[in-house]
C-alpha positions as CSV (number, residue, x, y, z in Angstrom):
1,X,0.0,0.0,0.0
2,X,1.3,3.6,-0.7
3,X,1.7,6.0,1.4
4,X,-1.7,8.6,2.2
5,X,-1.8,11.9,1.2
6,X,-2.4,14.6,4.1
7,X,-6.3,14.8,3.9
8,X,-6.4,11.4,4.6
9,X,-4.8,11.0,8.1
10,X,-7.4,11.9,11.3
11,X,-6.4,12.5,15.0
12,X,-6.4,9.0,16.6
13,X,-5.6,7.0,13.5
14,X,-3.7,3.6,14.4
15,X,-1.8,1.7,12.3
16,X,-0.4,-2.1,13.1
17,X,2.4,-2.2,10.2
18,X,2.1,-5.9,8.8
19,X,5.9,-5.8,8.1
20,X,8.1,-7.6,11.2
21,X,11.9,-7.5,11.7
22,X,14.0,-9.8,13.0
23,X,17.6,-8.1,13.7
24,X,20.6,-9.5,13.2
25,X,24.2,-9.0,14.4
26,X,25.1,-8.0,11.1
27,X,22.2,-5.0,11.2
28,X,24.3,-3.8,14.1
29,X,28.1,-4.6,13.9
30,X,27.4,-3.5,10.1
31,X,25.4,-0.1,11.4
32,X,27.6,0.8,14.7
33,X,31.1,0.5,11.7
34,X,29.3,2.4,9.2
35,X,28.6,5.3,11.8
36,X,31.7,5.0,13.7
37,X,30.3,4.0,17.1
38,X,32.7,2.4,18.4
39,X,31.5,1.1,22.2
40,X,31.7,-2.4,23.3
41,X,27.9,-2.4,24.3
42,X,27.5,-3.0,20.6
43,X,31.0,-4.8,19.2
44,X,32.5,-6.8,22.5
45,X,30.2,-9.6,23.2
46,X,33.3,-10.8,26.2
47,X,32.9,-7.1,27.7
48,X,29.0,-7.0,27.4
49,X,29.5,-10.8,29.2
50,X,31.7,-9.5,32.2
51,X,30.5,-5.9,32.4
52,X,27.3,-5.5,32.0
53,X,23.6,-6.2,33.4
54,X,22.5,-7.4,30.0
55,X,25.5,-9.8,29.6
56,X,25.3,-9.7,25.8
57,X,25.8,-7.3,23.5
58,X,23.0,-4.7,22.6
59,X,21.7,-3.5,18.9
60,X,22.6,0.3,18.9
61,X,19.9,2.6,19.2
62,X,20.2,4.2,16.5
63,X,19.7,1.4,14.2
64,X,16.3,1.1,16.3
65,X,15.3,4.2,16.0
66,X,15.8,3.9,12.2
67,X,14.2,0.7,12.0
68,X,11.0,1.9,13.8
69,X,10.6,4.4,11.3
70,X,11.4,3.0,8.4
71,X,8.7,-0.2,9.6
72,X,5.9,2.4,9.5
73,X,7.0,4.2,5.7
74,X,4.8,1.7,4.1
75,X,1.0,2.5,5.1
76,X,2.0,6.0,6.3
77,X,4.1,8.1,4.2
78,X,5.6,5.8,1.2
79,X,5.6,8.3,-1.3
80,X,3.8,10.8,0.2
81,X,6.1,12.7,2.4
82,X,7.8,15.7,1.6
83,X,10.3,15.1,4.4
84,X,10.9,14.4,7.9
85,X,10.9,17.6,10.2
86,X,12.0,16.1,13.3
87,X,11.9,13.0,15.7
88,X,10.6,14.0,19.4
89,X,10.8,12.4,23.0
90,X,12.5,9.3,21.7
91,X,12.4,6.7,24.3
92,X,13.9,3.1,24.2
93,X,12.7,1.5,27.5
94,X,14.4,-1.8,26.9
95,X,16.9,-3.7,25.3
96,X,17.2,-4.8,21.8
97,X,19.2,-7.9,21.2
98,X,20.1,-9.8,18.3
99,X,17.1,-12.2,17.5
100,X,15.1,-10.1,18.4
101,X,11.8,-9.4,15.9
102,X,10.5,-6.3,16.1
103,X,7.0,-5.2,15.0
104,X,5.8,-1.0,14.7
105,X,2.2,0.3,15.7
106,X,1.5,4.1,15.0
107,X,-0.9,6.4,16.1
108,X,-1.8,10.2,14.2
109,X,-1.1,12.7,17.2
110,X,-2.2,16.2,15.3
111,X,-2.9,16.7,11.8
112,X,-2.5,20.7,10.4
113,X,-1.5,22.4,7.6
114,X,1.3,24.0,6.9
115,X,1.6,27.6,7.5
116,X,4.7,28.0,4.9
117,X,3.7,25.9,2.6
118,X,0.6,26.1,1.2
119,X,1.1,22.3,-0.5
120,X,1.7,20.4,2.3
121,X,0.0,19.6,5.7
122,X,2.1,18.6,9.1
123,X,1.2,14.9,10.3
124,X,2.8,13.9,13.9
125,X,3.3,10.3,14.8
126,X,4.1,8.1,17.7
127,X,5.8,5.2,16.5
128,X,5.5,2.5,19.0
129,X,8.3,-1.0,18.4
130,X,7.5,-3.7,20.4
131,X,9.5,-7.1,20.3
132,X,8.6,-10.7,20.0
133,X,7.9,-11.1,23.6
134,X,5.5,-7.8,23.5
135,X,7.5,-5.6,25.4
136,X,7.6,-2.1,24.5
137,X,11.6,-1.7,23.3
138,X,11.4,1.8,21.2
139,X,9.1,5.1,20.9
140,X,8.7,8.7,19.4
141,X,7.3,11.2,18.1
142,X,8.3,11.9,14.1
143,X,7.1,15.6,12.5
144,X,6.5,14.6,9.1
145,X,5.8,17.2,5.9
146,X,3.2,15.4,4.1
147,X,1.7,16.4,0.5
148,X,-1.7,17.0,0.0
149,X,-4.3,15.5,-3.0
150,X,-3.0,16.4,-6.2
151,X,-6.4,17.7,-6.6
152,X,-6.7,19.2,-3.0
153,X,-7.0,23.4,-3.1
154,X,-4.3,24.8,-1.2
């Protein structure tokens, strides 16, 4: 399914994305090299064993937060958005690990148009990611610039 166009997103909106992830250690040794984070809560797997609560390694959080966006493009904005205008009160209340599979559920927060921009409208999400257990393991909110109907007046 695209994405929906700004007139068709309403305050209270959910959306369970069909689309699951299961992430790997490659996802994160692969994402935590490419953007130069180098700590050994992501890389040392003997460290994360001796030194910390979790006792393994963790999947960066970064690579979450990306991942719980990019779970919700598909019924939200595919297509649709103009651009992101900012992520908000990010929140990662638990642990990813590798293995884990992670499934997104969103909710439309406010819906507006845009003051600026005559073409577009301003849809806010929360992105919820939960994992396979149900826990709650990432949130925010995301500001995104949507475009209205093709046919829509200004």
């Amino acid at each position: 399914m695209a994405g929906l166009y700004f007139e068709e997103f309403s305050v209270g909106q959910v959306f369970k994305h069909p689309v699951r992830r299961t992430v790997t250690e490659m996802d994160n040794v692969l994402f935590s090299a490419m953007t130069h984070n180098p700590a050994a809560l992501h890389l040392d797997e003997e460290y994360c064993r001796e030194h910390t609560e979790f006792g393994q390694r963790i999947v960066n959080s970064a690579f979450t937060l990306g991942l719980l966006v990019g779970l919700s493009v598909g019924e939200t904005t595919l297509g649709t958005t103009v651009g992101n205008l900012g992520w908000d009160e990010v929140r990662f209340p638990k642990p990813v690990f590798h293995g884990d599979t992670l499934r997104v559920e969103s909710q439309v927060l406010e819906v507006r148009a845009s003051q600026s921009r005559p073409h577009n409208g301003i849809v806010i999400f929360e992105h919820r990611g939960y994992n396979q257990r149900q826990e709650l393991v990432a949130s925010c909110k995301r500001s995104a610039l949507m475009l209205r109907k093709p046919d829509q007046p200004a």
